[in-house]
C-alpha positions in Angstrom: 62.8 23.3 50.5 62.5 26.1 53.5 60.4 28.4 51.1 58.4 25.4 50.1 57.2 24.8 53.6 56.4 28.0 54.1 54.2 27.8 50.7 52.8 25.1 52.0 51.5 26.3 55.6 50.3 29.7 54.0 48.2 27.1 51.3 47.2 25.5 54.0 45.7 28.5 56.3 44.0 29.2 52.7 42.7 25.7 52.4 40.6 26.5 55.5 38.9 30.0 54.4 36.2 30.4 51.9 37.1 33.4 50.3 33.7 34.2 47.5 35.5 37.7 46.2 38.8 36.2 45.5 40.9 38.2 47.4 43.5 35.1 47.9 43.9 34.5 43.7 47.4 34.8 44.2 48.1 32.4 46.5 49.4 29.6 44.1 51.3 26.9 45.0 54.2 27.4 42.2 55.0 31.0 43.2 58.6 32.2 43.1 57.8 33.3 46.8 54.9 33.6 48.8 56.2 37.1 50.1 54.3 38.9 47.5 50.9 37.1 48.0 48.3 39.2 48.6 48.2 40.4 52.3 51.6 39.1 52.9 55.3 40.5 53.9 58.3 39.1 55.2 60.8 40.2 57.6 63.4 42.0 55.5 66.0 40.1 53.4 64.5 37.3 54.7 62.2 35.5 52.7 61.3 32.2 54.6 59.7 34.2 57.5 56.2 35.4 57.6 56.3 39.4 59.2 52.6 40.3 58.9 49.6 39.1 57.6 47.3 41.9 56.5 43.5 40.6 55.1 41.1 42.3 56.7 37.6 43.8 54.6 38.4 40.7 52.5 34.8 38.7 53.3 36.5 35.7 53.7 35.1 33.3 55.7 35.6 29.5 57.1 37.6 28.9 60.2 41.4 30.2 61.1 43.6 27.1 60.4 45.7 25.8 63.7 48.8 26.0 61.2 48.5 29.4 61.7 50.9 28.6 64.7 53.7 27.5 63.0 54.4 31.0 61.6 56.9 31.4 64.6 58.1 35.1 63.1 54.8 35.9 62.5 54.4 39.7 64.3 50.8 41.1 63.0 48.1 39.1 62.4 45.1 41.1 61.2 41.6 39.1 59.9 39.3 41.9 61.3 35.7 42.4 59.6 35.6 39.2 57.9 33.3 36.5 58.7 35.2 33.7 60.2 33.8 31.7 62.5 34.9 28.4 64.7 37.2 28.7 67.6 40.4 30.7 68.1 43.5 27.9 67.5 45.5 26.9 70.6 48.1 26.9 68.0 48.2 30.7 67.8 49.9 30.9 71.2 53.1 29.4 69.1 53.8 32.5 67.2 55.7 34.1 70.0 56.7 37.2 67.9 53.6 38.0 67.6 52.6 42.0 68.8 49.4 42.6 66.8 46.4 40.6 66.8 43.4 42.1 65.2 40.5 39.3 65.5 37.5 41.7 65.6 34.2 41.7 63.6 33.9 38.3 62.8 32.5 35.1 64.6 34.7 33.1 66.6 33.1 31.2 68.9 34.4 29.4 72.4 36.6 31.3 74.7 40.2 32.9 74.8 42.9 30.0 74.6 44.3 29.8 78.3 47.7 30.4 76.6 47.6 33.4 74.9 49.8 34.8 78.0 52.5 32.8 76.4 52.5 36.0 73.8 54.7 38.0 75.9 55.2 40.3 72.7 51.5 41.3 72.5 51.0 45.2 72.0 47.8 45.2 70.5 44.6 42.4 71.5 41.5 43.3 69.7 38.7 40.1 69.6 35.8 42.8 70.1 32.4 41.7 68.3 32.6 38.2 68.2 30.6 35.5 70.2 33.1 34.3 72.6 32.0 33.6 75.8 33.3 32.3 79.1 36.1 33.8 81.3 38.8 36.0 80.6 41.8 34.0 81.0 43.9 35.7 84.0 47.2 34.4 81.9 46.3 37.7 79.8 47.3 39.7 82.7 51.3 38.5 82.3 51.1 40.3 78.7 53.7 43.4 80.4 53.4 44.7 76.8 49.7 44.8 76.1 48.9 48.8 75.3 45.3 48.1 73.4 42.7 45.9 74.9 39.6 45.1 73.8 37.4 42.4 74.5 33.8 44.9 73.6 30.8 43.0 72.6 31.2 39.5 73.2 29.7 37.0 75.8 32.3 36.5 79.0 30.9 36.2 81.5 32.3 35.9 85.5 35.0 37.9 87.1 37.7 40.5 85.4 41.2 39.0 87.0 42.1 42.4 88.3 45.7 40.9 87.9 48.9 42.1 86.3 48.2 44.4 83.1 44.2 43.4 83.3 44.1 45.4 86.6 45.1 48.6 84.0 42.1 48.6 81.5 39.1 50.6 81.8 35.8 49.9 81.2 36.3 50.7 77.9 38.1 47.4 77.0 34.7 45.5 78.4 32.0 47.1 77.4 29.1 44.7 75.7 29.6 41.6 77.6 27.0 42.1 80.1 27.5 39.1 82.4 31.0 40.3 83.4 31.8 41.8 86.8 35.2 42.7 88.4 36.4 46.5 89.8 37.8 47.4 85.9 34.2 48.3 85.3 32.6 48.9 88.6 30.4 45.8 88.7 30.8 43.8 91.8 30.9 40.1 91.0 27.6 38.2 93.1 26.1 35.0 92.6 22.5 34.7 90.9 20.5 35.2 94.5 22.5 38.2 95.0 25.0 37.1 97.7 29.0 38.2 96.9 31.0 35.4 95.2 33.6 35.0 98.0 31.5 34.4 100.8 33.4 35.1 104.4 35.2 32.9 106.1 34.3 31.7 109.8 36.0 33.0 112.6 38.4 31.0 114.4 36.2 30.8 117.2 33.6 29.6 115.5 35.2 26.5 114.1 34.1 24.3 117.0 30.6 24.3 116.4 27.6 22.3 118.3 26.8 19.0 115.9 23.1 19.9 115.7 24.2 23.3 114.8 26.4 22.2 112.4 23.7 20.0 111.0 21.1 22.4 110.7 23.9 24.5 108.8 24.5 21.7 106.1 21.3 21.6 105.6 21.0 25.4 104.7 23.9 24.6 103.1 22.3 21.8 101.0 18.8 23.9 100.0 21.2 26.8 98.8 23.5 24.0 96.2 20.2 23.4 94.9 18.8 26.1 94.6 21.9 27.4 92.7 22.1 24.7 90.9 18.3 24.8 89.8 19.1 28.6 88.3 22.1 27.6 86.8 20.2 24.8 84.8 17.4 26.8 83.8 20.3 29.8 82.4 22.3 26.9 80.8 19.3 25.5 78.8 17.9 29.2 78.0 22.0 29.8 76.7 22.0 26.5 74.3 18.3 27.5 73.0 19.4 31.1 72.2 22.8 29.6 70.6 20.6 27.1 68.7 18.5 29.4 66.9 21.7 31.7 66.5 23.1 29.2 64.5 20.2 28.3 62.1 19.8 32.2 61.7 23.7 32.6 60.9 23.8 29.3 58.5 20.7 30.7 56.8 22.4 33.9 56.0 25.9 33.3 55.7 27.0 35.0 59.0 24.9 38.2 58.8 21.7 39.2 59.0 18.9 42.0 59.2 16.8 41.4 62.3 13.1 43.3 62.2 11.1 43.5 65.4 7.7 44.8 65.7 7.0 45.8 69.0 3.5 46.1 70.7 3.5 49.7 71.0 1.3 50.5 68.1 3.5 51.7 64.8 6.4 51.2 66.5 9.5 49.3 64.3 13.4 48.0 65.2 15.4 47.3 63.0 19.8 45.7 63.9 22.3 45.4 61.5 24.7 42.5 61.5 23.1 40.9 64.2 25.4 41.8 67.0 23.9 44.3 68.8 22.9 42.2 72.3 20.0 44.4 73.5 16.6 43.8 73.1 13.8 45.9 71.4 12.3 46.5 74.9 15.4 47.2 76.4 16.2 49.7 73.4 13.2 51.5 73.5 12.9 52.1 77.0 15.9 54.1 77.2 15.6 56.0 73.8 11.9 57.1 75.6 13.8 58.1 78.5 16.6 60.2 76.8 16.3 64.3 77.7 18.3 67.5 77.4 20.6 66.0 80.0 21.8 63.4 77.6 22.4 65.9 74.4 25.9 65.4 72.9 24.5 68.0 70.0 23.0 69.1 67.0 23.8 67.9 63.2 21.6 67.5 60.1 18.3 67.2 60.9 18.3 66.2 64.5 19.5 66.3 67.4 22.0 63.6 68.9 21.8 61.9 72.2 24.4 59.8 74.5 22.5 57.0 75.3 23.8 54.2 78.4 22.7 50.5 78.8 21.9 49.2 82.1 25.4 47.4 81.5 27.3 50.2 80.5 27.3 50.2 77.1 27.4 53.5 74.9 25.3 54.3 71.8 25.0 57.7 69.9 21.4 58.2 68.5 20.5 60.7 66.5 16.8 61.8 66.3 14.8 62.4 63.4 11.5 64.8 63.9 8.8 63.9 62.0 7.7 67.4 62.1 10.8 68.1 60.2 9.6 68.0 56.1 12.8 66.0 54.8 12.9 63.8 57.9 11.7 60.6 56.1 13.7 61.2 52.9 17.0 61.5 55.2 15.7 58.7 57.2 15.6 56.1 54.0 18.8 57.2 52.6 20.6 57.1 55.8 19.1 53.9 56.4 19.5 52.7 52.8 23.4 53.2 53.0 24.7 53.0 56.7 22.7 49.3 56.9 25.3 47.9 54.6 28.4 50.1 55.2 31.3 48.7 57.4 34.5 50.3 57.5 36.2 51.3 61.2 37.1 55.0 59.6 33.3 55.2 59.6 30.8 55.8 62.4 28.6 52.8 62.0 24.9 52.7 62.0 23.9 49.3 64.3 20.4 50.0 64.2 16.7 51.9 64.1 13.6 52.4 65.8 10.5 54.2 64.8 8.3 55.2 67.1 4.8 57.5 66.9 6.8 60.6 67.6 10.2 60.4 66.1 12.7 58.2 64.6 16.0 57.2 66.2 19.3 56.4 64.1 21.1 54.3 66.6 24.6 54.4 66.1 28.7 53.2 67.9 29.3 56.0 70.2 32.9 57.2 70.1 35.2 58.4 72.8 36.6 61.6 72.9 34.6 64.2 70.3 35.2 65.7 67.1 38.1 66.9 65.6 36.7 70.6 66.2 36.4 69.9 69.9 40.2 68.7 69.7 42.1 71.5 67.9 39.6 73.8 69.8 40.7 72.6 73.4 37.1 71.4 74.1 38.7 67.8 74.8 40.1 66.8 78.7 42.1 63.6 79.7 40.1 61.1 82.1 42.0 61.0 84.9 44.1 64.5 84.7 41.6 67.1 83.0 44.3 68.6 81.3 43.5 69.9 77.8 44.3 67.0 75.0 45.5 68.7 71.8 46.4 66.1 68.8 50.5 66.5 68.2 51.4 66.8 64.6 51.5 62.6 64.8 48.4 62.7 66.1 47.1 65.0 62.7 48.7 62.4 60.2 46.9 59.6 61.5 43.4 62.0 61.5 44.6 62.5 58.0 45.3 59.0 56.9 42.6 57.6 58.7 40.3 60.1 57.1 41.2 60.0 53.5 40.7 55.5 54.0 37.3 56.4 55.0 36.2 58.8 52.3 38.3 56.2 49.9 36.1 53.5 50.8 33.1 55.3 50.4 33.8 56.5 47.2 36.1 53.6 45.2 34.1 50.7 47.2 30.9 51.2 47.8 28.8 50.6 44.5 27.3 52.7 43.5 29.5 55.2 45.0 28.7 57.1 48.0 29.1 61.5 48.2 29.6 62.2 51.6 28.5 65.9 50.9 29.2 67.3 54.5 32.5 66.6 55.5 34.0 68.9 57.9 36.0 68.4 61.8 32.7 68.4 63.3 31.9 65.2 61.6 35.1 63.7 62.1 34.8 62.0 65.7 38.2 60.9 67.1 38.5 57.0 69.0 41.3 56.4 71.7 44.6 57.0 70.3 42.7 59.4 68.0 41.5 57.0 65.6 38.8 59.3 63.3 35.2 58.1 62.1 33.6 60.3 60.0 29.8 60.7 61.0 26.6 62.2 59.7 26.2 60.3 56.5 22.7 62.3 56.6 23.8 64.1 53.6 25.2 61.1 51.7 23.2 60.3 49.1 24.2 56.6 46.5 24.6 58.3 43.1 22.8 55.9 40.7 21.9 58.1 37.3 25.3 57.3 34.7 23.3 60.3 32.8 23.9 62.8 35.0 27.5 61.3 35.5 27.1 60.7 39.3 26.0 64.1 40.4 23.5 65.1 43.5 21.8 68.6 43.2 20.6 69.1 46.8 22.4 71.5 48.0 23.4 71.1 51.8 26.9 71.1 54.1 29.1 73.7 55.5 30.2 77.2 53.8 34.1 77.2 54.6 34.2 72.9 53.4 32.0 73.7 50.2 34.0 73.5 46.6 33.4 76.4 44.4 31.5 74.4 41.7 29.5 73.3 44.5 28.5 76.9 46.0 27.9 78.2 41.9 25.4 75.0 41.2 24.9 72.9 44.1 26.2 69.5 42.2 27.9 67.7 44.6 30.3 64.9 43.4 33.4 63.0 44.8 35.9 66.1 43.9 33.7 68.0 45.9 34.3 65.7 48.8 38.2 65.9 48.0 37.7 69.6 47.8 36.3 69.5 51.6 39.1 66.9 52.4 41.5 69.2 51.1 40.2 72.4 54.0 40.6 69.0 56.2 44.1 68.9 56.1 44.6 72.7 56.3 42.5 72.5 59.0 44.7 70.2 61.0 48.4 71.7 59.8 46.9 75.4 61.0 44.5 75.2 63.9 42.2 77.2 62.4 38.2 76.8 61.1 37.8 77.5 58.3 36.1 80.9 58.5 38.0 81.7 60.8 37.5 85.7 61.7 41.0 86.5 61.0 40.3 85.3 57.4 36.9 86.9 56.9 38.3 90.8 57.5 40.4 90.1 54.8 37.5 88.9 52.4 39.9 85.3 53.1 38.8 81.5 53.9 41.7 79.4 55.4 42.6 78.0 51.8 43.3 82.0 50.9 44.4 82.5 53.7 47.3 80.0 53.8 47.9 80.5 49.6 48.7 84.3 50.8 51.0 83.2 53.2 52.8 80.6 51.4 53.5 83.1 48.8 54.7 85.3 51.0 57.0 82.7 52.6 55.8 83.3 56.4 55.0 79.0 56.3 56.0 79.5 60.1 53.1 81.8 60.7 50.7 78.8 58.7 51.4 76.2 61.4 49.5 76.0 64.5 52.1 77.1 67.3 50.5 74.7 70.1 51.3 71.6 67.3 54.5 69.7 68.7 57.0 67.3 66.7 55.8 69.3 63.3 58.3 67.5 60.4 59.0 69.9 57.7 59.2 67.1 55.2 55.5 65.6 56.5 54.3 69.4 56.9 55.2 69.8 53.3 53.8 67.1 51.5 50.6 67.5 53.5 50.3 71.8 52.2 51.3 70.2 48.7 48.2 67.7 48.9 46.4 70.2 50.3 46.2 72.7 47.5 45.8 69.8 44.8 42.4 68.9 46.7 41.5 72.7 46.7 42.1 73.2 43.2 39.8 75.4 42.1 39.2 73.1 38.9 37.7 69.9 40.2 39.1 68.2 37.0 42.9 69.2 38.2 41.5 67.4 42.1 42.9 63.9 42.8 40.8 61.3 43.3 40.5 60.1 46.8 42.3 56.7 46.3 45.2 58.7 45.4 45.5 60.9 48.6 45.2 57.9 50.1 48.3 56.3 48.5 50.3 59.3 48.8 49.7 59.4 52.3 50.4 56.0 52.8 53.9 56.4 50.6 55.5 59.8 52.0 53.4 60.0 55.4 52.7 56.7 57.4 56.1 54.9 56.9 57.3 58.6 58.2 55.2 58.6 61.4 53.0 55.4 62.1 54.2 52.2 64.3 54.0 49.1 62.6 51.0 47.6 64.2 49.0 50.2 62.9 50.4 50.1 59.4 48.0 49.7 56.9 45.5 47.9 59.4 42.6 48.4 57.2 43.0 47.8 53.4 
């Protein structure tokens, strides 16, 4: 009878999504036990308790069912990149277990239940890119546990509660909501004519006041109310007119959309992807004509990439094109072609473009900390200490593993499949917690001729990454990728590039290199010394994996969805917490 209730409030949270791919088939109401649904698991030897569920990618979409709440074990709820819309359930506030709430991506609408600081497990709060709006409940500030905040790209509004565990997030955590103010993201909070929020109190001695005086003072008083309240109309009906044609746009087009602006300046074009970028075409292509050598974060194929700031903080990474450059409009379709429709949080994702008379722009999410290059090379600081941030050997798995999901996705779910071509720790670009993205999808091309069994023959990336097929013919394919994926990982377990000098005196690149080493069983001498918490079992599986994707047959290579599930069998379970296990397929 227990498991039958269970059953029936997982049925019922389906009841409420439309799911068009058919994730949920197995859902069905005469299972055994709903413990081995899709997306499902249960706390151990206990089958009538819900642990975590895991749907994310899924494109489902509907509204999240208020019987979501009476999962009381419930500990991980992660529904990120779908499109789900409607409002987040009260109800959720009942699942006091819960550490892991992963919300982002989708379209909820209203604000932050008032109770979610009844969730005094909460580790991990991620709503980011949604279209909730209003304040941020202070009762998030008595979450003692909360470690991962972020609240990015919505619409709050009003001040940050600079209370409790809120008074300990960054900017960071509130970036994209551009009507919020508070001292977490140095934006002091003033009313629409520009006076502060809290306006002094009188003096003691002032309390006694003449009556004329005091009238004159209401009536001040009075013209200010409505004046205030004349702006606050006039922002409340431009708000509902802007939600109004929001919602025809989103129930035209199922909850995503392609947005084209033409804008005056002559030949110029902008172009957003999934309609959730908040800036306008005026506002984008003021600062992208303002961007100069100051603003260079570097160089990669075929232009030269920028850190570009929004009046309200927000960070984009745009990468211009030349149109001097002869391949610049062939790399600009393809790059556009793909990254408009790719979604996947291992990637770098492309939110938008602009053509103007001079160049083009790839407009893309900026990410924290640098490349991996910069990390093992000691070219990353801490914020507040300076001190040199080098990834710990837990750190390298989770590069790994977050890595191998991205190239997996791009080769085993993307149709047709996508060669990445260039993959190397330059393009992989590490997050907080050092969460990788791999950029510069430049050189991916979508491989559509069956004939030539899915094979590119321009021949670009980087000599120490490149297969040897690759260098002998310039056929790029997904073993060549693996191949690249495979210097990766040696990469990360030694410290080293792969040309490193060291190796080239010996006529030696870093696969060589380690080969020579292992054979001569000096593995200590094949680890990077400054790596802490090094596992001999992890360290081992990894050199194993390692020389199967730098096989010098690409027939003998794995295929990249099975690294992937070898890392997630002998690696993560070894060395990732639970809310981050699995949080993405």
């Amino acid at each position: 009878m227990f498991f039958h209730l269970l059953g029936l409030t997982l049925l019922e949270i389906k009841s409420a999504l439309d799911d068009p791919k058919n994730a949920l088939s197995s859902w069905q109401e005469f299972d055994e036990t709903p413990c081995r649904w899709t997306g499902i698991a249960c706390h151990p030897g206990d089958d009538q308790r819900v642990r975590l569920i895991n749907l994310p990618y899924m494109q489902l979409e509907g509204i999240l069912s208020p019987s979501i709440g009476k999962l009381s074990g419930l500990q991980r709820l992660a529904l990120h990149e779908n499109s789900l819309h409607g409002t987040i359930p009260n109800e959720l506030a009942n699942c006091s277990d819960l550490r892991a709430l992963y919300l982002r991506g989708n379209f909820f609408q209203g604000g932050i239940p008032s109770n979610i600081g009844n969730l005094s497990s909460l580790n991990i709060l991620d709503l980011s890119g949604n279209s909730l709006k209003g304040a941020i409940p202070s009762s998030i500030g008595r979450l003692s546990q909360l470690q991962i905040l972020n609240l990015t790209t919505n619409f709050f509004s009003g001040e940050i509660p600079d209370i409790g565990v809120l008074s300990t997030f960054s900017k960071y955590s509130f970036e994209g909501n551009s009507d919020l103010c508070g001292r977490q993201i140095e934006k002091p909070c003033r009313t629409s004519l520009g006076f502060p929020v809290v306006l002094p109190h009188a003096e003691s001695d002032q309390a006694a006041v003449p009556a004329k005086r005091s009238s004159r003072y209401m009536k001040v008083l009075l013209i200010y109310a409505i004046a205030l309240m004349g702006v606050a109309l006039v922002m409340v009906l431009s708000f509902l007119w802007t939600r109004l044609i929001t919602k025809k746009e989103r129930a035209a087009k199922r909850y995503t959309e392609v947005k084209k602006q033409v804008h005056p300046i002559a030949s110029a074009k902008f172009i957003t992807f999934r309609g959730n970028l908040r800036y306008t075409s005026f506002q984008i292509i003021e600062k992208l004509e303002s961007l100069n050598e100051e603003n260079i974060l570097g160089s990669g194929g075929y232009g030269t990439v920028y850190l570009m700031e929004m009046n309200d903080g927000g960070l984009f990474a745009v990468k211009r094109i030349d149109r001097g450059c002869e391949v610049s409009d062939q790399v600009f379709e393809r790059e556009l072609e793909i990254l408009g429709r790719i979604k996947h949080i291992n990637l770098v994702n492309m939110r938008a473009y602009c053509r103007l008379a001079s160049s083009r722009f790839l407009i893309y999410e900026y990410v924290v900390l640098g490349s991996l290059d910069d990390a093992l090379n000691g070219a990353i600081q801490a914020k507040n200490t300076q001190e040199i941030v080098l990834p710990n050997w837990s750190d390298r798995l989770r590069i790994a593993l977050g890595t191998a999901r991205g190239l997996a996705y791009l080769h085993h779910e993307c149709s047709p499949e996508i060669v990445h071509r260039n993959i190397k720790s330059r393009n992989i670009l590490l997050a907080e917690c050092m969460d990788p993205h791999i950029s510069d999808l430049g050189l991916a091309k979508l491989l559509v001729d069956e004939e030539e069994a899915h094979v590119t023959t321009v021949v670009a990336g980087t000599f120490g990454y490149l297969a040897p097929e690759f260098l002998q013919s310039g056929r790029a394919t997904v073993k060549s990728d693996v191949y690249s994926f495979g210097v990766l990982l040696l990469e990360l377990v030694t410290g080293k590039r792969p040309t490193d000098p060291s190796f080239v005196k010996r006529g030696l690149n870093v696969v060589g290199w380690v080969n020579a080493l292992l054979r001569e069983n000096k593995l200590n001498d094949v680890v990077d010394k400054r790596c802490k918490g090094v596992d001999a079992g992890t360290l081992k599986v990894i050199l194993e994996l390692a020389a199967r994707c730098t096989d010098g047959n690409a027939d003998d290579r794995p295929s990249m969805n099975e690294v992937l599930q070898l890392l997630k069998q002998e690696v993560m379970p070894l060395t990732m917490d639970f809310y981050e296990y699995d949080s993405d397929s």
